[in-house]
N, C-alpha and C positions, 0 to 999 in steps of 0.2 A: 374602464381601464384607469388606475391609478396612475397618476401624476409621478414623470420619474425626476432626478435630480441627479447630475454628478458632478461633484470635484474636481475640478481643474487642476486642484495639486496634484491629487493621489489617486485619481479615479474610482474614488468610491465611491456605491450608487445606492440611491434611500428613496424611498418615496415622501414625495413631496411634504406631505400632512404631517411626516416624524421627523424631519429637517429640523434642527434648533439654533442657536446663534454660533453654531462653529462645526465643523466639520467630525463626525466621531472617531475617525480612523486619525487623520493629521492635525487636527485642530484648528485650519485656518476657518477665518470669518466666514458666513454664508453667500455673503457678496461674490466668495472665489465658484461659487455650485452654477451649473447650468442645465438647465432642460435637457433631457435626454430620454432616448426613445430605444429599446433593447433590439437588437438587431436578430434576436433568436426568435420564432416562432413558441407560440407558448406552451406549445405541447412538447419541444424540446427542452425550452427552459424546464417543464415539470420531469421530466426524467432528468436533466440536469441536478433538479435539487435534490433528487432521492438519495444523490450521495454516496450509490449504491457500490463502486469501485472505491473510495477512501473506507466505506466500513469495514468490508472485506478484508481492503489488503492491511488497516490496524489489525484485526483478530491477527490475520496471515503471521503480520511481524510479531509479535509478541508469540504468537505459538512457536516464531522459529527461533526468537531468543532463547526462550524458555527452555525448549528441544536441549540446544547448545549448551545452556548454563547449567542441566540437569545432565548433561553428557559429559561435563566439564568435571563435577560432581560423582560421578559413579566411577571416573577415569580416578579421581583422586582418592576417593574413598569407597574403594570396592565392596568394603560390608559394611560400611555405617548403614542402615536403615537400608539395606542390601534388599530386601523382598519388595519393598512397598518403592523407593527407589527406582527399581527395576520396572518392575510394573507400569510404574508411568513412565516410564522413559520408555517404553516399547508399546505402548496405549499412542503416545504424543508421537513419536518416530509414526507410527503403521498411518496415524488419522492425516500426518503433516500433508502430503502431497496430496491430499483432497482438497485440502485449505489452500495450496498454491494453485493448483488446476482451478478451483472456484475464484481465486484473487486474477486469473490470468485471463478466464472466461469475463468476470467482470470489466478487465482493463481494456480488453482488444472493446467490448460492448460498448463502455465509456468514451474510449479514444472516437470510435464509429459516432455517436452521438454528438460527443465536441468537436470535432474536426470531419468529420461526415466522409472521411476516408481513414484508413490505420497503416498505411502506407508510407507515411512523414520517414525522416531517417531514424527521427527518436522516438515514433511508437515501434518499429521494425527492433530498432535497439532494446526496445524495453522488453516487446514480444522472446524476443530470441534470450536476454536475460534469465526473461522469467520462465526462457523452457528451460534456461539451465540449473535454475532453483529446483526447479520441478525432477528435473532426471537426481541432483545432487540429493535430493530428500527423498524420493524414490528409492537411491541406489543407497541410503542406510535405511531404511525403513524392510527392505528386502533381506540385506545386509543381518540386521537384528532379529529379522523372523526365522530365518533360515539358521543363524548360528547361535541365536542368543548371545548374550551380554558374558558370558563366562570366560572366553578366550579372549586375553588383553588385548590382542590385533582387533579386534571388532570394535573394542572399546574407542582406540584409539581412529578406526578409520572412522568411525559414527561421528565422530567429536571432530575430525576433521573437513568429511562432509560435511556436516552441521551446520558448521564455521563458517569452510568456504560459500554455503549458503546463504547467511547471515550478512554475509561482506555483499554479496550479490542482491539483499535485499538491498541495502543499505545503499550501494548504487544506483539498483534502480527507485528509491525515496529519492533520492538527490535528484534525477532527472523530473522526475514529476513535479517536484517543485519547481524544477526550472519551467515547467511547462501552465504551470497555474496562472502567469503571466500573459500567455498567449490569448491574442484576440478571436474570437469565433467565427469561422465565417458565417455570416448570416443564413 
């Protein structure tokens, strides 16, 4: 087992052997590091590092900007580039809520692994968020297949779901972040 080391400023942890005369994350001297011993068992720590819920839920957000900013787009300019346009915007709309269902299956998997229960107030909060992503990108994705993009009420409800979506990732980023903080129980 590798030798660990962590930072007394910023708790940042390196293994001993790649320690150099200052800290990488805050810069204090090596003097400020201490011996340390990870409290995760290592086969959590290895599913830990798969990473496997932040890769997910980037694709996630970026497919649901996309959605939005291509919905924003067709609301504006109904026949510029009107065929090909469309197409993807009813391609990205139908595939979205696989990508949130897949980002949400990820999340509940990952919280379960870090915190070894999903029952905290804010994986509940995140959970319930991101059913609401999920029904919001569901109900234009349904919304589109069912009436197409031609009646401007579609256009506009797609572009507002979307949205509201979009806001609702963007929340639950925020919370995750808050949560990258948190200590593991062992």
């Amino acid at each position: 087992m590798v030798a660990m080391m962590r930072c007394k400023s910023c708790g940042y942890v390196i293994a001993e052997g790649k320690l150099k005369d200052v800290c990488p994350a805050c810069g204090v001297p090596r003097k400020m590091f201490e011996p340390w011993t990870d409290p995760v068992s290592e086969k959590r720590r290895a599913l830990l590092e798969m990473d496997l819920h932040p890769l997910v839920i980037h694709f996630t957000v970026a497919f649901t900007a996309s959605a939005f900013a291509l919905s924003l787009f067709a609301l504006a300019f109904p026949r510029f580039l009107a065929g090909l346009a469309t197409n993807v915007l009813v391609v990205m709309t139908a595939v979205l809520p696989l990508a949130v269902l897949a980002g949400w299956v990820a999340g509940v998997f990952d919280g379960k692994i870090r915190f070894r229960r999903v029952t905290t107030p804010l994986l509940v909060r995140k959970m319930v968020m991101g059913g609401s992503v999920f029904l919001e990108t569901l109900a234009a994705a349904v919304l589109m297949l069912a009436f197409g993009l031609d009646p401007m009420w579609v256009r506009v409800v797609v572009a507002v779901l979307l949205g509201l979506a979009l806001g609702a990732v963007a929340m639950l980023a925020k919370i995750g972040v808050g949560l990258l903080g948190a200590k593991f129980p062992g």
